[in-house]
C-alpha positions as a Python dict, from the first residue, in 0.01 Angstrom:
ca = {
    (1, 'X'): (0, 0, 0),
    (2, 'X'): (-309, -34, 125),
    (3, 'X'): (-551, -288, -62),
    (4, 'X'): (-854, -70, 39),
    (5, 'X'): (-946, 144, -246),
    (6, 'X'): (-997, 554, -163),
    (7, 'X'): (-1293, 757, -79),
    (8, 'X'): (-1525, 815, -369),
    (9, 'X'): (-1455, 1196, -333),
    (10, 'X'): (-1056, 1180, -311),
    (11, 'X'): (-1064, 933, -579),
    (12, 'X'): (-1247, 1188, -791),
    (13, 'X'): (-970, 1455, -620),
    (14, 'X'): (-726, 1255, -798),
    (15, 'X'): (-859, 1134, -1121),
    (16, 'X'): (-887, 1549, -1205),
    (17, 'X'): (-564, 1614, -1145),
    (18, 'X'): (-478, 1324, -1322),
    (19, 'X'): (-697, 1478, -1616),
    (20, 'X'): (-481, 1784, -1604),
    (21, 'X'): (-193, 1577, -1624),
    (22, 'X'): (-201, 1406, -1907),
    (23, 'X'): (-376, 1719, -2063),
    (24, 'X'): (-76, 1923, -2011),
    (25, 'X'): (146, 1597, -2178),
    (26, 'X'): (-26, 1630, -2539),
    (27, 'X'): (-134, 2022, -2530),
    (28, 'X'): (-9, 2359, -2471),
    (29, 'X'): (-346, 2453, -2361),
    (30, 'X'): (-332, 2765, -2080),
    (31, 'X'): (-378, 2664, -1750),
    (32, 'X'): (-628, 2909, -1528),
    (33, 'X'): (-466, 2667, -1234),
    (34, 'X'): (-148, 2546, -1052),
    (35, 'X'): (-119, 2194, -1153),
    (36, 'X'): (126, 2142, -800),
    (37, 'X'): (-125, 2333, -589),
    (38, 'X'): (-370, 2075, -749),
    (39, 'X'): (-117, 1771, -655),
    (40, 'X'): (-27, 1925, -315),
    (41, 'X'): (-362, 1919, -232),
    (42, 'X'): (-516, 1575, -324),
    (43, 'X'): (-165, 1477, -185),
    (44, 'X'): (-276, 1626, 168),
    (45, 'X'): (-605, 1455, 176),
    (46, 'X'): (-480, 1119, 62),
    (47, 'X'): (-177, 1077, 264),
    (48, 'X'): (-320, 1127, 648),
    (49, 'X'): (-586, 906, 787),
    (50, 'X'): (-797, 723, 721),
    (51, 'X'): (-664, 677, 408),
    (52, 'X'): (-294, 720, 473),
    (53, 'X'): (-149, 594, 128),
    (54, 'X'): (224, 451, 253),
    (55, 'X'): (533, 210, 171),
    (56, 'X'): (672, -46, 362),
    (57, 'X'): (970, 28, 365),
    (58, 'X'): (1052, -306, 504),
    (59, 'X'): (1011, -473, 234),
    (60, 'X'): (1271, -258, -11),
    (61, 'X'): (1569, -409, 196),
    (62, 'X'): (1754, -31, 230),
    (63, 'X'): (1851, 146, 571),
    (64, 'X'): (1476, 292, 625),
    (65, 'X'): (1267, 214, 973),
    (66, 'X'): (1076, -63, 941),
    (67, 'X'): (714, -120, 849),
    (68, 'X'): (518, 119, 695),
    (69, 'X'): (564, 478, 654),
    (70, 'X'): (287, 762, 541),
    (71, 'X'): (365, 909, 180),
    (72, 'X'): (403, 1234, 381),
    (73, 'X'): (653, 1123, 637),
    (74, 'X'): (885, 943, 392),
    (75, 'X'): (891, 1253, 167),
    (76, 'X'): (1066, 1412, 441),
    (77, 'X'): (1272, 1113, 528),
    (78, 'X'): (1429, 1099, 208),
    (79, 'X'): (1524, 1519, 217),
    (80, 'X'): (1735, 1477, 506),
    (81, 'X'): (2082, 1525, 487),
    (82, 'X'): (2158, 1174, 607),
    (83, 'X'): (1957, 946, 416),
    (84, 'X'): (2170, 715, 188),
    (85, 'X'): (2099, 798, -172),
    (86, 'X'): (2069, 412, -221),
    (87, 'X'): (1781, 430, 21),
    (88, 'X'): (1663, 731, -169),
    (89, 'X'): (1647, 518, -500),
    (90, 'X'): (1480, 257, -389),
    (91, 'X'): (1231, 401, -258),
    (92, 'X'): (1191, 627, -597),
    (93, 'X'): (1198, 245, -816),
    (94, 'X'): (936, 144, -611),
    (95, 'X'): (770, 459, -656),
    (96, 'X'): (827, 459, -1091),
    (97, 'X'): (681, 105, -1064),
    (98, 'X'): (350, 160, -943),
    (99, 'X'): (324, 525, -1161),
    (100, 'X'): (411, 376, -1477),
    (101, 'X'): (44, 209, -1534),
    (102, 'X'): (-155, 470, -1702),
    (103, 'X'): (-408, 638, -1486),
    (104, 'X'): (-241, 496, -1137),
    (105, 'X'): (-331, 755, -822),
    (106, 'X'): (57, 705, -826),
    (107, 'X'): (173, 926, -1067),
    (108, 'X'): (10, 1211, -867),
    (109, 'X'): (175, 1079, -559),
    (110, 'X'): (533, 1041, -787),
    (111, 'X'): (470, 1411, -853),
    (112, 'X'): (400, 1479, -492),
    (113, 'X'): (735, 1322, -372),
    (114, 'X'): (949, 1527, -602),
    (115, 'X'): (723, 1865, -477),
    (116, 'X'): (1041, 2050, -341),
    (117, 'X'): (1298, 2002, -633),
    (118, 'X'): (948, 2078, -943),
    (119, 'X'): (891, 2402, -742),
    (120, 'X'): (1306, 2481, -701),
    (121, 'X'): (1252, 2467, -1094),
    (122, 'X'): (955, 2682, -1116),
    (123, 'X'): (1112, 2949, -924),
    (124, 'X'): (1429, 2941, -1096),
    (125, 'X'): (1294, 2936, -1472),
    (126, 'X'): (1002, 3217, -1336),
    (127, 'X'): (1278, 3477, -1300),
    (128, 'X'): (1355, 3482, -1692),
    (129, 'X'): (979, 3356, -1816),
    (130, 'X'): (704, 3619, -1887),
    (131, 'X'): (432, 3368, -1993),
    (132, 'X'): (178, 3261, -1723),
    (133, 'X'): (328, 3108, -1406),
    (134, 'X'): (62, 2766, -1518),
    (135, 'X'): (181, 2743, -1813),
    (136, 'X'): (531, 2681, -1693),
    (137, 'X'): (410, 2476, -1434),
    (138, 'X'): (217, 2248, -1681),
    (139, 'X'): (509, 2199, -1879),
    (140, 'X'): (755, 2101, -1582),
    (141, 'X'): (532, 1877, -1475),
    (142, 'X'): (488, 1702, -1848),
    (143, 'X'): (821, 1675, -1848),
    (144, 'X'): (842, 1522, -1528),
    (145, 'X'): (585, 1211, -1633),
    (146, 'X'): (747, 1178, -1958),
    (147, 'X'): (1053, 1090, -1825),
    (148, 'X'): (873, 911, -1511),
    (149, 'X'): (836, 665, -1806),
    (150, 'X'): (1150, 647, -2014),
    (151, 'X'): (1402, 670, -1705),
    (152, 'X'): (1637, 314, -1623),
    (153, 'X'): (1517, 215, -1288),
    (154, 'X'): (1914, 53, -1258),
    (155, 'X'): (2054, 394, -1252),
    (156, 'X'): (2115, 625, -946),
    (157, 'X'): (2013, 941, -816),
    (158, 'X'): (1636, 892, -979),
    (159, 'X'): (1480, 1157, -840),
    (160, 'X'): (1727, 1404, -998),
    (161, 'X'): (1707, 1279, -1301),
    (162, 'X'): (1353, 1271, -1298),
    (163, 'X'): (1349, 1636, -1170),
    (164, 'X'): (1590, 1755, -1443),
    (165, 'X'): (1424, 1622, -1712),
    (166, 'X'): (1126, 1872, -1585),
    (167, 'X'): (1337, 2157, -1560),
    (168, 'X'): (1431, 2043, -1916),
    (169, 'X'): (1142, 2065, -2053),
    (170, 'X'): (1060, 2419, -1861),
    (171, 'X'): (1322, 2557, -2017),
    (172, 'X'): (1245, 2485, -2354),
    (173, 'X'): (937, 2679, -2257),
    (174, 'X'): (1107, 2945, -2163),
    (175, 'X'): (1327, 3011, -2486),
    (176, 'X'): (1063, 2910, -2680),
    (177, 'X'): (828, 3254, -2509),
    (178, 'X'): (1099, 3472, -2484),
    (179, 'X'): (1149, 3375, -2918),
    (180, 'X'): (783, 3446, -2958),
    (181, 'X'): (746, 3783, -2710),
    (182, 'X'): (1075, 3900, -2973),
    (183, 'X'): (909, 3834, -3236),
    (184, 'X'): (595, 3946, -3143),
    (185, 'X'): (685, 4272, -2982),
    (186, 'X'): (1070, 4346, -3091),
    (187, 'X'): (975, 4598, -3378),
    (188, 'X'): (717, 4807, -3201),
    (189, 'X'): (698, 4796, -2849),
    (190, 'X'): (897, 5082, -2688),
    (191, 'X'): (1211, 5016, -2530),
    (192, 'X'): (1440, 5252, -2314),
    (193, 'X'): (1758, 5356, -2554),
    (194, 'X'): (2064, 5178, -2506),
    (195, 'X'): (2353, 5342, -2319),
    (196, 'X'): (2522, 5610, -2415),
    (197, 'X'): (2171, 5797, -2499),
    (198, 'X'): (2106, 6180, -2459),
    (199, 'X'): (2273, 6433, -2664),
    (200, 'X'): (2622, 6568, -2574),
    (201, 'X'): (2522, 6903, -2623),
    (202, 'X'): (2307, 6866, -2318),
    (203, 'X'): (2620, 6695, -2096),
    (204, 'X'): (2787, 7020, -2201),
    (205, 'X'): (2572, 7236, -2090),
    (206, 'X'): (2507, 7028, -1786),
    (207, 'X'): (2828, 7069, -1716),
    (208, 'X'): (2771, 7450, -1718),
    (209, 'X'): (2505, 7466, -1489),
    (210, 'X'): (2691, 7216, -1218),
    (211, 'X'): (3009, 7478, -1264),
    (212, 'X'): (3203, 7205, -1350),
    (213, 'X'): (3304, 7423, -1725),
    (214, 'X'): (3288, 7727, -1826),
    (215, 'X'): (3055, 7818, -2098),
    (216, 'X'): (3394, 7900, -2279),
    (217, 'X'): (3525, 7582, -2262),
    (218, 'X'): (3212, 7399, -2382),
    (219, 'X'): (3235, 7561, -2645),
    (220, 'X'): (3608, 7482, -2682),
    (221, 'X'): (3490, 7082, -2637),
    (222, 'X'): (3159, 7171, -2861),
    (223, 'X'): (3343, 7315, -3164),
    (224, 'X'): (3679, 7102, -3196),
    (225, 'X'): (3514, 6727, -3065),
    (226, 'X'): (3161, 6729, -3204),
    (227, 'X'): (3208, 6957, -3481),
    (228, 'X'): (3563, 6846, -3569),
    (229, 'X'): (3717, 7215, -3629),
    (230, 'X'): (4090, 7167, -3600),
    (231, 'X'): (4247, 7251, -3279),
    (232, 'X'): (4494, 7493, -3483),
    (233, 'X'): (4203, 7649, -3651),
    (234, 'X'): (4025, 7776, -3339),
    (235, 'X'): (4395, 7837, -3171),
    (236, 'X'): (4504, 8068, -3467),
    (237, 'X'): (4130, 8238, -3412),
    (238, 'X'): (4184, 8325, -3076),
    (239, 'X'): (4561, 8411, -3142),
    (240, 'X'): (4675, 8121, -2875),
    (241, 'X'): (4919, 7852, -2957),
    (242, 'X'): (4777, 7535, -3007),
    (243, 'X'): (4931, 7391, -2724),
    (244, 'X'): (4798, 7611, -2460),
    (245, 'X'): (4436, 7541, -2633),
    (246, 'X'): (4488, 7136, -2633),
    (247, 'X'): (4622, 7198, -2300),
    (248, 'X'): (4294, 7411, -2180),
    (249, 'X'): (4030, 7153, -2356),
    (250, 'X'): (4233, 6827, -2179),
    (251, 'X'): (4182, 6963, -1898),
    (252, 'X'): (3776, 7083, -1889),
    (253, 'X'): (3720, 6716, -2054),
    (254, 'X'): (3862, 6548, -1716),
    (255, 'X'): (3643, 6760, -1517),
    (256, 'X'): (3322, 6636, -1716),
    (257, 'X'): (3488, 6325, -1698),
    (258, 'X'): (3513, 6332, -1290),
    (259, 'X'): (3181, 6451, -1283),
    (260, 'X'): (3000, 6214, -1513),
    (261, 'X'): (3146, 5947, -1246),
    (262, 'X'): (3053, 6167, -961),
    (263, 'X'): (2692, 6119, -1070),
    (264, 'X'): (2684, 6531, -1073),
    (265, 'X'): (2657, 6535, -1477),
    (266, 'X'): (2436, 6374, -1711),
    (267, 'X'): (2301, 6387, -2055),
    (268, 'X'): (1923, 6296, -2036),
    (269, 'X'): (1834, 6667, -1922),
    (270, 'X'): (1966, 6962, -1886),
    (271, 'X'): (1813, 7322, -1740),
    (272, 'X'): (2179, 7511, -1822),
    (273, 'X'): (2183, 7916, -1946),
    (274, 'X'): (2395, 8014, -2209),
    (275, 'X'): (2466, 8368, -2023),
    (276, 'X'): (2854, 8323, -2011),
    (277, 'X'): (2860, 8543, -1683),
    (278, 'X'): (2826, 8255, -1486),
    (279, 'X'): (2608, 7963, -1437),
    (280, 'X'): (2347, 7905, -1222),
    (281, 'X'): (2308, 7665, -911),
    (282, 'X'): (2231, 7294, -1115),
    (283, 'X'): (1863, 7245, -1142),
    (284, 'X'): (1679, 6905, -1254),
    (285, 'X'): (1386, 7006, -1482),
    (286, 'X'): (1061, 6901, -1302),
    (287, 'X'): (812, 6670, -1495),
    (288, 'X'): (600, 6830, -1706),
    (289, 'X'): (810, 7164, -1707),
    (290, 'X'): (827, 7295, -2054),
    (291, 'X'): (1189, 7275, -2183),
    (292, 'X'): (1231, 7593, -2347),
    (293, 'X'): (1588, 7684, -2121),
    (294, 'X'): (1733, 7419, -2310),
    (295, 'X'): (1516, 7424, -2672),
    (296, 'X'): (1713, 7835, -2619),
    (297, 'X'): (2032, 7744, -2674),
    (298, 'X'): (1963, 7466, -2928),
    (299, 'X'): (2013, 7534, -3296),
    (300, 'X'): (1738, 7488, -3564),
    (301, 'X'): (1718, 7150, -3758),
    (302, 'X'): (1944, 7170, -4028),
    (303, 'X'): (2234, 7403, -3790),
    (304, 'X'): (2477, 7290, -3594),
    (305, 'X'): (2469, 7001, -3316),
    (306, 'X'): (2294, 7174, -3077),
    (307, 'X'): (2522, 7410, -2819),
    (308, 'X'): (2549, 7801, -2968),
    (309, 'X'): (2934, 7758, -3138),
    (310, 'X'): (3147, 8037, -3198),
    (311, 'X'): (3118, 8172, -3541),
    (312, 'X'): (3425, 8062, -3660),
    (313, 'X'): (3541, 8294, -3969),
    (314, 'X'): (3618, 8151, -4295),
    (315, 'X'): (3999, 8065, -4334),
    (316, 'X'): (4204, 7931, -4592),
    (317, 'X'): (4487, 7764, -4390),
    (318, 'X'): (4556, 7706, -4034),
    (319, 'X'): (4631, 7972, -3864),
    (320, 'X'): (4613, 8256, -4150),
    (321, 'X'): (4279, 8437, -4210),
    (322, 'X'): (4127, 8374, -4537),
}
């Protein structure tokens, strides 16, 4: 490196971010920045000239070019594909050495170097984090310095270790927020119900209105499923034998069935008329329409489950009137 020192005002450049830095190491203090916008930049204005901050690469004794290369150059030297990772890791010892002294410009630059694998960690943690984006940021990057510290400079692959060590330490941050938001909003925030939702009165009648069933046969489904009347019981009603009824109902519940897969039937709405003498062409009810077609052929609190049942008479034993 140079002996020169820097320009008064990127030395100042630096010495903020270097602030932020070791504020984000002892605090969890929110961030109204980007901590690596702040790096990338005092990293652009220190690495071309006249300042050009560089290693000799010379001197490491790896299979770099000669002499010295510019901070920005050798960041890209050491992404390629063909680099040796021994040449990679000594550059990165060299790199720990001089960013270990507190306050060294070189921790920024050590941050700078590993720019492309701290923001493959931001993006990846971002996608399940709901804090602030400089929060997470902050905290990758404290985890990056702490372990710029504790890491062996004898073992391999330093940058990747450094670099997971951040991504560490984001995650933490993540469960940690996604604990708290729980917490904080689990018991009274609204949430969309849980699948199945919607009352199966309402895929009945559905059903009605998209012809898939008669009115008949929701009924049939109605009274014997959701209102568990025996089969027999509504058989010896009708004067059918039970067989033909199972036989009837089995087959109405595979058209629903069909349909609900079709994507023709659901149970979140439904606009369905209870005139038996047909039903009409399926319509979605609009936003804001008034649901009185359906509140029609609900029964009051207290009733049945919702679709008009028949009104089954009062028997003593399947199949004989009581």
């Amino acid at each position: 490196m140079r002996a020169s020192g820097l320009p008064a005002h990127l030395a100042a450049g630096c010495a903020c971010v270097e602030g932020v830095l070791a504020v984000g190491s002892t605090s969890r203090a929110r961030y109204s920045v980007s901590i690596l916008q702040q790096v990338e930049r005092t990293f652009a204005q220190v690495t071309p000239e006249p300042v050009s901050l560089y290693l000799d690469c010379g001197q490491l004794g790896v299979d770099l070019p000669e002499g010295p290369i510019p901070l920005y150059e050798l960041r890209d030297l050491l992404l390629r594909p063909e680099t040796p990772l021994a040449a990679r890791d000594a550059v990165w010892r060299e790199l720990i050495d001089r960013a270990r002294p507190k306050g060294s410009t070189w921790r920024v630059m050590a941050v700078a170097m590993a720019m492309p694998g701290l923001r493959h960690s931001v993006r990846a943690l971002s996608l399940d984090f709901h804090g602030d984006r400089f929060d997470l940021e902050a905290e990758i990057v404290r985890g990056f310095l702490e372990a710029l510290t504790k890491v062996d400079v004898a073992d391999s692959a330093l940058c990747a270790r450094l670099v997971r060590a951040a991504q560490k330490a984001g995650t933490k941050l993540v469960y940690a927020e996604a604990a708290f938001e729980g917490a904080r909003w689990s018991a009274f925030r609204s949430r969309a119900p849980l699948p199945p939702w919607g009352h199966p009165d309402f895929l009945l009648l559905d059903a009605v209105a998209a012809g898939v069933i008669s009115l008949e046969e929701a009924k049939l489904i109605a009274t014997t499923r959701l209102e568990h009347v025996p089969v027999d019981q509504v058989a010896a009603w009708f004067g059918e034998r039970t067989n033909t009824v199972v036989v009837r109902r089995h087959r109405a519940e595979h058209r629903v069935k069909d349909a609900i897969a079709e994507g023709t039937v659901s149970s979140a709405d439904s606009s369905a008329l209870a005139d038996p003498s047909g039903p009409r062409p399926h319509r979605a009810r609009a936003p804001g329409e008034p649901c009185e077609a359906v509140l029609e052929r609900v029964s009051p609190p207290g009733g049945n489950r919702g679709l008009t049942r028949w009104p089954l008479p009062v028997v003593g034993s399947p199949g004989q009137p009581g």
